[in-house]
ModelCIF file with pLDDT and N, C-alpha, C, O atoms, coordinates in Angstrom:
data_MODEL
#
_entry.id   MODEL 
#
_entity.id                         1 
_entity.type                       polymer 
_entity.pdbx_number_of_molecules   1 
#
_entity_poly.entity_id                      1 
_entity_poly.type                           'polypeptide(L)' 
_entity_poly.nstd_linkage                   no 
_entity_poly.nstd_monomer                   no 
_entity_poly.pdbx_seq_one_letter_code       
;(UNK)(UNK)(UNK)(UNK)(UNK)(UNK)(UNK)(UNK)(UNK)(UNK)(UNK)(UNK)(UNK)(UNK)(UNK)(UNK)
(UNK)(UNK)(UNK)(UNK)(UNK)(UNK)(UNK)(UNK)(UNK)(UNK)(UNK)(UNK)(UNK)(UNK)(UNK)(UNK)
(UNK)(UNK)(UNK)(UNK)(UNK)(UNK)(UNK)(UNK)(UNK)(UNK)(UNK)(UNK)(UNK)(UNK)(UNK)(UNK)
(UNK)(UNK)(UNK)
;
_entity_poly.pdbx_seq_one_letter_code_can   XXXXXXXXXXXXXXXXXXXXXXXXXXXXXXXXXXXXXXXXXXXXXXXXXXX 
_entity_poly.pdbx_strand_id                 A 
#
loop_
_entity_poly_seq.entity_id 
_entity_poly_seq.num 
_entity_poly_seq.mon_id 
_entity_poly_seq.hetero 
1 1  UNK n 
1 2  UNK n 
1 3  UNK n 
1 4  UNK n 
1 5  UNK n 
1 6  UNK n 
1 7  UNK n 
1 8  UNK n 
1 9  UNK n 
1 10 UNK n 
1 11 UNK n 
1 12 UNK n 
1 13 UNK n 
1 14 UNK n 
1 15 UNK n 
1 16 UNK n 
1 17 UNK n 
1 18 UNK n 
1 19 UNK n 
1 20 UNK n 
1 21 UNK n 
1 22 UNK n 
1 23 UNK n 
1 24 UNK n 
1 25 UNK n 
1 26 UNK n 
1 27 UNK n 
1 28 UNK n 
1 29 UNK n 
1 30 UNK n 
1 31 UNK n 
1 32 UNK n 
1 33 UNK n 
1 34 UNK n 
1 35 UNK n 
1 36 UNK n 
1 37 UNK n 
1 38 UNK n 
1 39 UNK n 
1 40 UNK n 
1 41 UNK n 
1 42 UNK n 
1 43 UNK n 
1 44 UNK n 
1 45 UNK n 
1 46 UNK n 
1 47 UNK n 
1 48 UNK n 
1 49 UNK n 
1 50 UNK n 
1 51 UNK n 
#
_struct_asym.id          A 
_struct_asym.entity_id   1 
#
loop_
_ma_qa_metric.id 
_ma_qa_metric.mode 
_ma_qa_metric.name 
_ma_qa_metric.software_group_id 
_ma_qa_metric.type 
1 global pLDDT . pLDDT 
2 local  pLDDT . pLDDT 
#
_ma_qa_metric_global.metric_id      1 
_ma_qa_metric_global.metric_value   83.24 
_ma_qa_metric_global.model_id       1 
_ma_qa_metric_global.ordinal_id     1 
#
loop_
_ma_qa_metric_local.label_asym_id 
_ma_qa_metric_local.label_comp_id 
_ma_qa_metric_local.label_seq_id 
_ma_qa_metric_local.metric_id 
_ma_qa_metric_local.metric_value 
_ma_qa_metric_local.model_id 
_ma_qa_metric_local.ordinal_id 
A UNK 1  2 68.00 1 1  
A UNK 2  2 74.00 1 2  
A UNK 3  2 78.00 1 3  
A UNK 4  2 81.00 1 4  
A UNK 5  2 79.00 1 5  
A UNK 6  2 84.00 1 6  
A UNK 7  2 87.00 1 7  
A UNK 8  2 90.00 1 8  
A UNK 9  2 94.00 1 9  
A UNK 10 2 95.00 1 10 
A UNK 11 2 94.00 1 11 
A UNK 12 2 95.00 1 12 
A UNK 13 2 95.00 1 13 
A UNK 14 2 95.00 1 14 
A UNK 15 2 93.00 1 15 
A UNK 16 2 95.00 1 16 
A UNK 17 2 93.00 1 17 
A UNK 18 2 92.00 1 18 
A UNK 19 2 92.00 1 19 
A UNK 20 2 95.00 1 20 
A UNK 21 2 94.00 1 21 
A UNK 22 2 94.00 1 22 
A UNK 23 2 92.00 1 23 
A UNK 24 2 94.00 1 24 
A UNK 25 2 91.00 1 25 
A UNK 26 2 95.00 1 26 
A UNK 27 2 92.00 1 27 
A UNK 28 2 91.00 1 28 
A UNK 29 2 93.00 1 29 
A UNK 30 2 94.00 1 30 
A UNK 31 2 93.00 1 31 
A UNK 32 2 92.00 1 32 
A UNK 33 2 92.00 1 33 
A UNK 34 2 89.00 1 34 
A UNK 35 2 89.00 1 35 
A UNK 36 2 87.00 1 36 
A UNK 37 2 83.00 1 37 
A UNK 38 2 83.00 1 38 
A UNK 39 2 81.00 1 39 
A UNK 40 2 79.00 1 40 
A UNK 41 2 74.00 1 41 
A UNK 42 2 72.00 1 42 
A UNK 43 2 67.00 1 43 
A UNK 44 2 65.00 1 44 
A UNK 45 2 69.00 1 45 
A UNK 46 2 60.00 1 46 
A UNK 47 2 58.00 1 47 
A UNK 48 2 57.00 1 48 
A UNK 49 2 53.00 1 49 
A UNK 50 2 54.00 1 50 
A UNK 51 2 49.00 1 51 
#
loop_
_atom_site.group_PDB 
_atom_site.id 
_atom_site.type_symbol 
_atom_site.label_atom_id 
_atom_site.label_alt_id 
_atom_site.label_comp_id 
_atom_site.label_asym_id 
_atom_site.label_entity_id 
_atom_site.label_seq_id 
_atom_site.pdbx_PDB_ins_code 
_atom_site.Cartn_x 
_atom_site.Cartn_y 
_atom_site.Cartn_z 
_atom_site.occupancy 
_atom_site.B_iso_or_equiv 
_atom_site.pdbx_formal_charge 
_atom_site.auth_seq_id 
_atom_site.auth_comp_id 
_atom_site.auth_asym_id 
_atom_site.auth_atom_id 
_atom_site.pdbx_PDB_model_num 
ATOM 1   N N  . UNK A 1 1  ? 2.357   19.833  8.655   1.00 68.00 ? 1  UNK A N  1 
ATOM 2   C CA . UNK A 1 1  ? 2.528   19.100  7.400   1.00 68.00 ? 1  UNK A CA 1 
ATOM 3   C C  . UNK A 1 1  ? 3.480   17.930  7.640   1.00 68.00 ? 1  UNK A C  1 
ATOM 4   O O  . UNK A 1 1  ? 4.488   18.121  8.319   1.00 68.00 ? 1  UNK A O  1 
ATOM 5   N N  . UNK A 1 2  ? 3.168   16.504  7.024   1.00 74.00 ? 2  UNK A N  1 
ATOM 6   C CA . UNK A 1 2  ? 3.837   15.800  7.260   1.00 74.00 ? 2  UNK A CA 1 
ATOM 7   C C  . UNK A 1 2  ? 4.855   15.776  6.037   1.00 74.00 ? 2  UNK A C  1 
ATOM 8   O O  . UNK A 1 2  ? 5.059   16.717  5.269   1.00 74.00 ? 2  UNK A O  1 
ATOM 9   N N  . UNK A 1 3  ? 5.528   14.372  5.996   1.00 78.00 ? 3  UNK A N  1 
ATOM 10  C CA . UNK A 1 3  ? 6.002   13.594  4.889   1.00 78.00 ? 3  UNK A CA 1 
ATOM 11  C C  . UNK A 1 3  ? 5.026   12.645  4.430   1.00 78.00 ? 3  UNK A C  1 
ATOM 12  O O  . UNK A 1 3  ? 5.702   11.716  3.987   1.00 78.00 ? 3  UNK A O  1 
ATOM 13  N N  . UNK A 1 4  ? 3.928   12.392  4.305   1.00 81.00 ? 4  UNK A N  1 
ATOM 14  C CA . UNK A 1 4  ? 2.961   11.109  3.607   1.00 81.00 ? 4  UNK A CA 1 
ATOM 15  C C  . UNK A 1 4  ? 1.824   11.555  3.160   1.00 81.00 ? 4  UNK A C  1 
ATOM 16  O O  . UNK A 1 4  ? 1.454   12.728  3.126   1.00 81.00 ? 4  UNK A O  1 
ATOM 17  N N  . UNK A 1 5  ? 1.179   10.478  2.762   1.00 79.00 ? 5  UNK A N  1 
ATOM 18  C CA . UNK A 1 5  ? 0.138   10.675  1.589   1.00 79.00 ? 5  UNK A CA 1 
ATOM 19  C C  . UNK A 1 5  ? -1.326  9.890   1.997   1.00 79.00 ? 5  UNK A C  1 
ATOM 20  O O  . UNK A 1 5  ? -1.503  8.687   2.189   1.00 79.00 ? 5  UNK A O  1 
ATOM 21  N N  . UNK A 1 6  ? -2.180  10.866  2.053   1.00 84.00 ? 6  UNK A N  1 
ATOM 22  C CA . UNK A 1 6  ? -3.643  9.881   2.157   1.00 84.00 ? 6  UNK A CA 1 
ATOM 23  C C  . UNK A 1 6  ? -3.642  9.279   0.703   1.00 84.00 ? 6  UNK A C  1 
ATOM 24  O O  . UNK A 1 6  ? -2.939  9.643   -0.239  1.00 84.00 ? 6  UNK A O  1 
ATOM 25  N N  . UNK A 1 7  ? -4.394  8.480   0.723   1.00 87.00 ? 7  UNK A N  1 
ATOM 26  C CA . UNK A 1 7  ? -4.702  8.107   -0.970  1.00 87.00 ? 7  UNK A CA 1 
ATOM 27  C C  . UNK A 1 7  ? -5.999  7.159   -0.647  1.00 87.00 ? 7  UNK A C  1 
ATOM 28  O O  . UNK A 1 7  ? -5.957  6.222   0.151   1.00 87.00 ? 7  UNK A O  1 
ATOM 29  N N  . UNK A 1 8  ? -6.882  7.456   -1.213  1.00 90.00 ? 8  UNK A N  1 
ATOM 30  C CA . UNK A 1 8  ? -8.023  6.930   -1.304  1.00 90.00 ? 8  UNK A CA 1 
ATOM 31  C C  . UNK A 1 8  ? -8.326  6.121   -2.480  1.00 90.00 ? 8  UNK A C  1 
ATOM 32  O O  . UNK A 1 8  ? -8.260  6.540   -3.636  1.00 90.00 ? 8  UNK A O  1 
ATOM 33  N N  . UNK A 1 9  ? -8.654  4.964   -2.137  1.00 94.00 ? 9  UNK A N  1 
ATOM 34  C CA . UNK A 1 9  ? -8.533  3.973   -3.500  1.00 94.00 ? 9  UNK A CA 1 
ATOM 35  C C  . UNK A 1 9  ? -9.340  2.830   -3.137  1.00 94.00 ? 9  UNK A C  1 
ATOM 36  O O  . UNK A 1 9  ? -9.806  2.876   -1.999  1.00 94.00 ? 9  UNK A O  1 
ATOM 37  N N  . UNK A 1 10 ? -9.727  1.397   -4.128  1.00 95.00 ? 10 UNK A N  1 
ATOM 38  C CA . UNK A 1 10 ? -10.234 0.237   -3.828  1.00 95.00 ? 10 UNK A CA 1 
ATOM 39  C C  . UNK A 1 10 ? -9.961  -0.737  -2.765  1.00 95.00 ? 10 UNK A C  1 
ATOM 40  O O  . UNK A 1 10 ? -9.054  -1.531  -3.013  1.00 95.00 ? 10 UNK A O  1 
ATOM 41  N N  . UNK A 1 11 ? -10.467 -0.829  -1.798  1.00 94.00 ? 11 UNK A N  1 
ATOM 42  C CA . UNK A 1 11 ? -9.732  -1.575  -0.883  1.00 94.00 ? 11 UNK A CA 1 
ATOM 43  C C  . UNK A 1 11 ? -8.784  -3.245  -1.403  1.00 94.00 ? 11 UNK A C  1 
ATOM 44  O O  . UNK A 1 11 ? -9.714  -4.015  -1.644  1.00 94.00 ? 11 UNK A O  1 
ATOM 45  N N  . UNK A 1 12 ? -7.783  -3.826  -1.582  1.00 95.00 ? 12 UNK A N  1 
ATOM 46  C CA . UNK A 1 12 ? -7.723  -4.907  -1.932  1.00 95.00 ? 12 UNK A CA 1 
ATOM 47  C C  . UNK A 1 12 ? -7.923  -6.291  -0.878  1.00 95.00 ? 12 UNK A C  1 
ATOM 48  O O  . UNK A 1 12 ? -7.320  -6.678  0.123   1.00 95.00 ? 12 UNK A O  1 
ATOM 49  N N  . UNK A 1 13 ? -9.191  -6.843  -1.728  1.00 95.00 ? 13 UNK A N  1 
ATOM 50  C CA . UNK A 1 13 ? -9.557  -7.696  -0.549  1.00 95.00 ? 13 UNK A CA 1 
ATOM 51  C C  . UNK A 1 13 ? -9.241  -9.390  -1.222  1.00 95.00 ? 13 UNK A C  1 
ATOM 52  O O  . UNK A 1 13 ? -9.784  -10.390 -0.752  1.00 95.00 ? 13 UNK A O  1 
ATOM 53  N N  . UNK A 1 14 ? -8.510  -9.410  -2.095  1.00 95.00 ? 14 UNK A N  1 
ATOM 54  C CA . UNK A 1 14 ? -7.654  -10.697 -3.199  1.00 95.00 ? 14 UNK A CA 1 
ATOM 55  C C  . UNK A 1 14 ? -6.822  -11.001 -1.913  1.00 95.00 ? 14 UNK A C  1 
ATOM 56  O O  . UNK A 1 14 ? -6.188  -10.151 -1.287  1.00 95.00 ? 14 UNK A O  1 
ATOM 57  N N  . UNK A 1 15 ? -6.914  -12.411 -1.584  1.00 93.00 ? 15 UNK A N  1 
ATOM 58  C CA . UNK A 1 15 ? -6.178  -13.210 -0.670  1.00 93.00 ? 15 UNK A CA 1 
ATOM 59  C C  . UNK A 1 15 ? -4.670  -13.498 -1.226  1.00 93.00 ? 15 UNK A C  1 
ATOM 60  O O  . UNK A 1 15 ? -3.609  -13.478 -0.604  1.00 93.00 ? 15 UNK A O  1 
ATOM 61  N N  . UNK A 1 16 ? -4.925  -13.774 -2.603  1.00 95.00 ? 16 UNK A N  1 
ATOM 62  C CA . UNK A 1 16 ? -3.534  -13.886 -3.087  1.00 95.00 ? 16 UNK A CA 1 
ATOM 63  C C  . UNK A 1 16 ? -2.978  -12.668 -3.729  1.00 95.00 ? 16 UNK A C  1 
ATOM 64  O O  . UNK A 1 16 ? -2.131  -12.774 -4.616  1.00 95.00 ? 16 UNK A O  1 
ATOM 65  N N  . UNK A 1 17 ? -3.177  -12.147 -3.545  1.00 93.00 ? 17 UNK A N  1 
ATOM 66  C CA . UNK A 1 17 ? -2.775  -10.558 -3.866  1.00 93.00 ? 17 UNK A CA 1 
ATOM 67  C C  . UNK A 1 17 ? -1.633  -10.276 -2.412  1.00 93.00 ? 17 UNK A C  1 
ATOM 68  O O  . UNK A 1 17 ? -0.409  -10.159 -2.451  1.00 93.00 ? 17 UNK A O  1 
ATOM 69  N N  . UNK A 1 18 ? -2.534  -10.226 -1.224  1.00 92.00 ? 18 UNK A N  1 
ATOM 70  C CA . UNK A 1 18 ? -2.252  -9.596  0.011   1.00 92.00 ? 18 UNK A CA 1 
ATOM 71  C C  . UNK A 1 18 ? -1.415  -10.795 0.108   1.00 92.00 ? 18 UNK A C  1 
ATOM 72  O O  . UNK A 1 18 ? -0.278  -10.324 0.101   1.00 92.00 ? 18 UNK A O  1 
ATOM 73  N N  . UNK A 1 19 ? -1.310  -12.073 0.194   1.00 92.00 ? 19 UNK A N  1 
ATOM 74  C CA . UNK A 1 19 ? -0.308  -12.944 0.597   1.00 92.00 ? 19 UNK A CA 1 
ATOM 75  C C  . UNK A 1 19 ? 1.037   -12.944 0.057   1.00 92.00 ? 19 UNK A C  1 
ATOM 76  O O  . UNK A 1 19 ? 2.035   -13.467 0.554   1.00 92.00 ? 19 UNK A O  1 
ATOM 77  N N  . UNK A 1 20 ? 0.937   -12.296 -1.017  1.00 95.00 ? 20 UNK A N  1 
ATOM 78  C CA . UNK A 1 20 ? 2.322   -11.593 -1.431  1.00 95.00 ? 20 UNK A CA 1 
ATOM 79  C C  . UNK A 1 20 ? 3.149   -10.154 -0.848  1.00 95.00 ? 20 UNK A C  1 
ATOM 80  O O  . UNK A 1 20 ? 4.238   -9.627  -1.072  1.00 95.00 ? 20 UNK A O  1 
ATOM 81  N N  . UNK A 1 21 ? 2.190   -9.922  -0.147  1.00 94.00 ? 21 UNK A N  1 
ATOM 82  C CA . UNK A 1 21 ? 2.560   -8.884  0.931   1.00 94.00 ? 21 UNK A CA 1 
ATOM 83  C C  . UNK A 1 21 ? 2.966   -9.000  1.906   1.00 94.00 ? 21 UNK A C  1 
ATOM 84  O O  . UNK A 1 21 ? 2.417   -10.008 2.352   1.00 94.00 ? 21 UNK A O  1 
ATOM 85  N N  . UNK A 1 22 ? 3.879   -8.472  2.902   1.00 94.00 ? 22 UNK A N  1 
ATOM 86  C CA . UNK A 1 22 ? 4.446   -8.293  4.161   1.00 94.00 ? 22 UNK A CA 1 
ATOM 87  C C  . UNK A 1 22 ? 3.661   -6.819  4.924   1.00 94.00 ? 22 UNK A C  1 
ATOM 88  O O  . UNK A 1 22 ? 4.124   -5.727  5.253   1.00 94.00 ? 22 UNK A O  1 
ATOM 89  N N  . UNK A 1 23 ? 2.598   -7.276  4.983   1.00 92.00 ? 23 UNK A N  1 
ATOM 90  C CA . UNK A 1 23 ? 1.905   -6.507  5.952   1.00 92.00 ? 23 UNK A CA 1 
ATOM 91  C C  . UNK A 1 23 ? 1.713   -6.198  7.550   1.00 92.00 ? 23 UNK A C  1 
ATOM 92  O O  . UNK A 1 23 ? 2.142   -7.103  8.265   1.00 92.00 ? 23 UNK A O  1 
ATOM 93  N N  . UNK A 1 24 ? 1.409   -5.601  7.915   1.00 94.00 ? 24 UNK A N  1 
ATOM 94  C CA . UNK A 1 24 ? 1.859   -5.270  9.456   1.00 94.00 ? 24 UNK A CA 1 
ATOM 95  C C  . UNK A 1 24 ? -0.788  -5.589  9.216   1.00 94.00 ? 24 UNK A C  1 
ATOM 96  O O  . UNK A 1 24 ? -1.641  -5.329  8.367   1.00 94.00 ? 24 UNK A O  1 
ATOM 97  N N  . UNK A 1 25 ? -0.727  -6.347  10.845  1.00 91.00 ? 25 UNK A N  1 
ATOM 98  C CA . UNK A 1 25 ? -2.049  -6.154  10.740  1.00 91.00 ? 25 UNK A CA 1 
ATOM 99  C C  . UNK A 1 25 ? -2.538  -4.997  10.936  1.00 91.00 ? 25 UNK A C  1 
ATOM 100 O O  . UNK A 1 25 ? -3.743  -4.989  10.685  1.00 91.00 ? 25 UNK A O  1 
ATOM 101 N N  . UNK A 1 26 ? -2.123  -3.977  11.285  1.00 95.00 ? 26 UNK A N  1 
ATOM 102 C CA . UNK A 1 26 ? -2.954  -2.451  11.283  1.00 95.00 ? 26 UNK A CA 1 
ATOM 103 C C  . UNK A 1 26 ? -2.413  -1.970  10.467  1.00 95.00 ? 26 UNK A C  1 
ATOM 104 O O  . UNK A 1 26 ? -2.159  -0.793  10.718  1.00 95.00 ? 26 UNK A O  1 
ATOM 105 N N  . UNK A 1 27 ? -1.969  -2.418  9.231   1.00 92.00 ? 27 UNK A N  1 
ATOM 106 C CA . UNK A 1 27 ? -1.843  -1.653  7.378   1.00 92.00 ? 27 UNK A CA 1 
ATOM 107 C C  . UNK A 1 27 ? -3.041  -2.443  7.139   1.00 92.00 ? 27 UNK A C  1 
ATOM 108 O O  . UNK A 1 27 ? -3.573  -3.296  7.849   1.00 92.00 ? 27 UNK A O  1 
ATOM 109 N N  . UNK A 1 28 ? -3.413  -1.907  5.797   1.00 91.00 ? 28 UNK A N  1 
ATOM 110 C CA . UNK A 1 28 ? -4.033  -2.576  4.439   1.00 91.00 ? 28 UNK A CA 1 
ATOM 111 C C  . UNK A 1 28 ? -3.793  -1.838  3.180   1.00 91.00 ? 28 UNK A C  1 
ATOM 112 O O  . UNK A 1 28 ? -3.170  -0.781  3.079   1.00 91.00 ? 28 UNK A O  1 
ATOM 113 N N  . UNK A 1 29 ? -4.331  -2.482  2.274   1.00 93.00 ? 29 UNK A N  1 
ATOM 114 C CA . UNK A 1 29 ? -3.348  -1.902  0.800   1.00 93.00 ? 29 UNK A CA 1 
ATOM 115 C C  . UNK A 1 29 ? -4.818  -1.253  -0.057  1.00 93.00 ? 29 UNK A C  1 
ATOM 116 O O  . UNK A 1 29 ? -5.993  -1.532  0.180   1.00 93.00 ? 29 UNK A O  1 
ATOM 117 N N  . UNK A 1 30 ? -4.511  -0.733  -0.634  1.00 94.00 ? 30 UNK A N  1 
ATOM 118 C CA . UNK A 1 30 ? -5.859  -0.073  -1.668  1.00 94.00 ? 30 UNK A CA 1 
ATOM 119 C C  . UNK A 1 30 ? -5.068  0.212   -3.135  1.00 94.00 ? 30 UNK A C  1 
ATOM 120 O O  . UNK A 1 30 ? -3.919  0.506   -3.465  1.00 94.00 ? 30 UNK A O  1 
ATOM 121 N N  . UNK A 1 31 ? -5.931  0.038   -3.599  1.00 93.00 ? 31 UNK A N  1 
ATOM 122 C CA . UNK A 1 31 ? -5.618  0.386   -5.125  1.00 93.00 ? 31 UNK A CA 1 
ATOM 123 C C  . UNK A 1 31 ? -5.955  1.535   -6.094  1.00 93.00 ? 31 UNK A C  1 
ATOM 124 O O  . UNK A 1 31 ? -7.161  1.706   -6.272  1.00 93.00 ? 31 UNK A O  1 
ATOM 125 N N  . UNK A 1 32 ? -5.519  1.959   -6.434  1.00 92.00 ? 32 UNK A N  1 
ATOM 126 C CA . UNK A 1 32 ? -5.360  3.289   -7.192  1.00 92.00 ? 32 UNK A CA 1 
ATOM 127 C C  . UNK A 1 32 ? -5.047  3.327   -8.846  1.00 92.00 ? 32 UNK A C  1 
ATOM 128 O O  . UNK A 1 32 ? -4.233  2.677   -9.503  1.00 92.00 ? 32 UNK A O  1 
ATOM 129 N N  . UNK A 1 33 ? -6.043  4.371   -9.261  1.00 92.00 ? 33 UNK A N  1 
ATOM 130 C CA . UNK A 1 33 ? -5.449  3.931   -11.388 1.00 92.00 ? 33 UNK A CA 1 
ATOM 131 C C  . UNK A 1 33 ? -3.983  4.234   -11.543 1.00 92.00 ? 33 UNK A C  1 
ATOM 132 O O  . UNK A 1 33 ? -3.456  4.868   -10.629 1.00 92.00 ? 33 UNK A O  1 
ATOM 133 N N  . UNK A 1 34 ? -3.409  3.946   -12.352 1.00 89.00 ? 34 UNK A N  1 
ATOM 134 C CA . UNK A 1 34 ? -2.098  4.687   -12.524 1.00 89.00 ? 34 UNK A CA 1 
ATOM 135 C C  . UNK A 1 34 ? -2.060  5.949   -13.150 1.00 89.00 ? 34 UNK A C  1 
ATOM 136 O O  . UNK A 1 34 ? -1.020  6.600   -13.238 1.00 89.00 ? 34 UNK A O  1 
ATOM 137 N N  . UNK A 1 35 ? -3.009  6.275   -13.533 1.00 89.00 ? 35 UNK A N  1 
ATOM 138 C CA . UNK A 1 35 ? -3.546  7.767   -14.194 1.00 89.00 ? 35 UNK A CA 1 
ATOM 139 C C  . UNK A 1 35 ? -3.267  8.326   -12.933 1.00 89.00 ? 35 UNK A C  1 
ATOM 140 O O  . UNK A 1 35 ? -2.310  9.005   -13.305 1.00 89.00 ? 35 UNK A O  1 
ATOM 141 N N  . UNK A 1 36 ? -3.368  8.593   -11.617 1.00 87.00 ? 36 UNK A N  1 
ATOM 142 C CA . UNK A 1 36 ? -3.349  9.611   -9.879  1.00 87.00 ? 36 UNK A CA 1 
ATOM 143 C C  . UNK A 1 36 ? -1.768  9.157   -10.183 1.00 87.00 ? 36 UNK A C  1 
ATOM 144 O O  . UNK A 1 36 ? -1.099  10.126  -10.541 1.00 87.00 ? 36 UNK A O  1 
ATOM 145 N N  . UNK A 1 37 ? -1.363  8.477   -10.149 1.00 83.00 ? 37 UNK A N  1 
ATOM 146 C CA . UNK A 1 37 ? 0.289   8.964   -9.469  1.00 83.00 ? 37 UNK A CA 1 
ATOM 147 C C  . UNK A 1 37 ? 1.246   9.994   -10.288 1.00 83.00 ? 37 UNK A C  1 
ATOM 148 O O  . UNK A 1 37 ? 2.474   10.071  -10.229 1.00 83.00 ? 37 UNK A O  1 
ATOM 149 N N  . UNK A 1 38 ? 0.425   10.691  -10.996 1.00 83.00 ? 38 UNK A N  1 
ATOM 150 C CA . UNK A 1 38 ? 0.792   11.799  -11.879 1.00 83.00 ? 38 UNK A CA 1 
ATOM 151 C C  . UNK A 1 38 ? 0.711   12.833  -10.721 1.00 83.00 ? 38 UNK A C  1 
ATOM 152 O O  . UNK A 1 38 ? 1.540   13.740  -10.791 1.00 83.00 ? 38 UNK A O  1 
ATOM 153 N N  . UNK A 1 39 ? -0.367  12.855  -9.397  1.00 81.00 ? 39 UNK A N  1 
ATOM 154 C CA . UNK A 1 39 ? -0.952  13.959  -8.797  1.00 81.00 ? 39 UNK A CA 1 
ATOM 155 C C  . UNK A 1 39 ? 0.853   13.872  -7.613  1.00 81.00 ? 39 UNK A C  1 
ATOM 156 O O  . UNK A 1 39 ? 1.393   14.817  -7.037  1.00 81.00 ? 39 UNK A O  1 
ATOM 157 N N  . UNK A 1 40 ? 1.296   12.406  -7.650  1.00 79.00 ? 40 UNK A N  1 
ATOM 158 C CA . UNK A 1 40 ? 2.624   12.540  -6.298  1.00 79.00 ? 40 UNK A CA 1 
ATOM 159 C C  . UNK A 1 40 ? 3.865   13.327  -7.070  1.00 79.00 ? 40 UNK A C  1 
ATOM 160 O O  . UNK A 1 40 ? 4.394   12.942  -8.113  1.00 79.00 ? 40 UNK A O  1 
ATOM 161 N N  . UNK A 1 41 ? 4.153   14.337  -6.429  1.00 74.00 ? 41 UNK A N  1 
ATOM 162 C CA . UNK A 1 41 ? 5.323   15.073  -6.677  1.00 74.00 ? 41 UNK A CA 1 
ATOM 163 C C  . UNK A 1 41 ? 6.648   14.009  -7.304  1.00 74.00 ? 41 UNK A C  1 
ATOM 164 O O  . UNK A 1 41 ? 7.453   14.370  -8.163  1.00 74.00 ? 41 UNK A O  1 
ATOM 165 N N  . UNK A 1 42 ? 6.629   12.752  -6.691  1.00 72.00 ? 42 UNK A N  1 
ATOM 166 C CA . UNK A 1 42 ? 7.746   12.660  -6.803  1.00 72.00 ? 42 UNK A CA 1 
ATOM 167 C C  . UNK A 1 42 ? 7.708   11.694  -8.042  1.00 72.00 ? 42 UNK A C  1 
ATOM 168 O O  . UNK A 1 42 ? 8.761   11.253  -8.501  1.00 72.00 ? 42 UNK A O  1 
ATOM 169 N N  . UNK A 1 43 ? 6.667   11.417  -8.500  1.00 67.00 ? 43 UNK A N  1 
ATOM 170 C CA . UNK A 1 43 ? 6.611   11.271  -10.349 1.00 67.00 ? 43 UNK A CA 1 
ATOM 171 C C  . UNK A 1 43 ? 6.808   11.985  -11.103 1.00 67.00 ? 43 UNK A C  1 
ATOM 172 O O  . UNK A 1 43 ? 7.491   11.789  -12.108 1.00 67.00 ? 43 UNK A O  1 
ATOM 173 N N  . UNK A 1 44 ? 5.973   13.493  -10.640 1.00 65.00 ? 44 UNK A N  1 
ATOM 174 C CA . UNK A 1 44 ? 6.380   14.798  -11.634 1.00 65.00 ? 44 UNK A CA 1 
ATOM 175 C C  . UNK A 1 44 ? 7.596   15.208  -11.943 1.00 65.00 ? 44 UNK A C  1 
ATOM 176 O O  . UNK A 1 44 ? 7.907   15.984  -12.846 1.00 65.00 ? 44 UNK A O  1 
ATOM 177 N N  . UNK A 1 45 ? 8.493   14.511  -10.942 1.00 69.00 ? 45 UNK A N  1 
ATOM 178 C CA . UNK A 1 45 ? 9.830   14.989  -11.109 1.00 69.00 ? 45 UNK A CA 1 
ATOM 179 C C  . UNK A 1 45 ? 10.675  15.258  -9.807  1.00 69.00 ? 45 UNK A C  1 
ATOM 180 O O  . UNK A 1 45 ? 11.850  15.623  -9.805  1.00 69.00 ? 45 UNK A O  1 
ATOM 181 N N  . UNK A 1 46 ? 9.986   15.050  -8.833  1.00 60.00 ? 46 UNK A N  1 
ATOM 182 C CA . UNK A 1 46 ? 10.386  15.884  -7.301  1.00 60.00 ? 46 UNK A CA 1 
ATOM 183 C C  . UNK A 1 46 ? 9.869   17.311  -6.942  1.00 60.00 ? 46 UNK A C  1 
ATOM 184 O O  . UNK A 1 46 ? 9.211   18.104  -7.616  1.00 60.00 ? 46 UNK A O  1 
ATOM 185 N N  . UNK A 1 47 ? 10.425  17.407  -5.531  1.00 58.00 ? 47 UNK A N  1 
ATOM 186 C CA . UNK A 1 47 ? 9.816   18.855  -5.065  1.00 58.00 ? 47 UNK A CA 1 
ATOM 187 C C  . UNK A 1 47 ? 8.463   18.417  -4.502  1.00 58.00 ? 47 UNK A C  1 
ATOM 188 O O  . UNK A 1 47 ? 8.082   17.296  -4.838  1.00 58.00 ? 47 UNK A O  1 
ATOM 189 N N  . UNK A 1 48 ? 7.564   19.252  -3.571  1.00 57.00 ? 48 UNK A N  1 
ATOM 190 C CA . UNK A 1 48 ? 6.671   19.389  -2.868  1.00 57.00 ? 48 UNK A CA 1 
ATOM 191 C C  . UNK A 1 48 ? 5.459   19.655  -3.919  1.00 57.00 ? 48 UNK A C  1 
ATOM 192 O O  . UNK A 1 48 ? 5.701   20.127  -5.030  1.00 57.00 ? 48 UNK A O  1 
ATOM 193 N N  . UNK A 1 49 ? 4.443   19.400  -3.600  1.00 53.00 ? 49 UNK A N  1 
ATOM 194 C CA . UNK A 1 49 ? 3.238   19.618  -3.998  1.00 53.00 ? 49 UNK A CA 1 
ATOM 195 C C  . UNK A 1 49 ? 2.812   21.008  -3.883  1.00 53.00 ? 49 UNK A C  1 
ATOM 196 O O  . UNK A 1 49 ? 2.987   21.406  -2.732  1.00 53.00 ? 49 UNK A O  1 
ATOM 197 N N  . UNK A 1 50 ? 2.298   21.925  -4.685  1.00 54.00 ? 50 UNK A N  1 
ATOM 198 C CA . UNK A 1 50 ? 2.198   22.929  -4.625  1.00 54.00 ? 50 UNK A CA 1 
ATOM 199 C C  . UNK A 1 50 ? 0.397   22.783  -3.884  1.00 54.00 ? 50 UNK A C  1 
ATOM 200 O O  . UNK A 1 50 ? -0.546  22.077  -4.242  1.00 54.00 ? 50 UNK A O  1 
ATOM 201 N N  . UNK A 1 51 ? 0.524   23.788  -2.757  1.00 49.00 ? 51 UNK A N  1 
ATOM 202 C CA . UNK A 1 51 ? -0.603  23.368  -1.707  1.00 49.00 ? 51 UNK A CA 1 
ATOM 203 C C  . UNK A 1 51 ? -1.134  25.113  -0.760  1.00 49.00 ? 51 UNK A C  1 
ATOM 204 O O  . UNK A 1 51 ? -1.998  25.102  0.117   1.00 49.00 ? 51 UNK A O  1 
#
């Protein structure tokens, strides 16, 4: 088990989106509803994901 998170989401392919980013070239960014970050522990409050 690590410390990180898959997250599967829209890839963002907005030029000016990503140019506001400090990206490394082997990252890319994806997008996600804000409705899922209810599912990361550390919105719920902290503590581990029950798994």
């Amino acid at each position: 088990m690590t410390d990180k998170y898959l997250v599967q989401g829209l890839k963002v392919l907005d030029d000016e989106r990503l140019s506001q980013l400090d990206l490394p070239d082997h990252e890319t960014v994806v997008e996600i509803p804000k409705y899922m970050t209810q599912f990361f522990p550390e919105v719920r409050g902290g503590g581990r994901p029950d798994i």
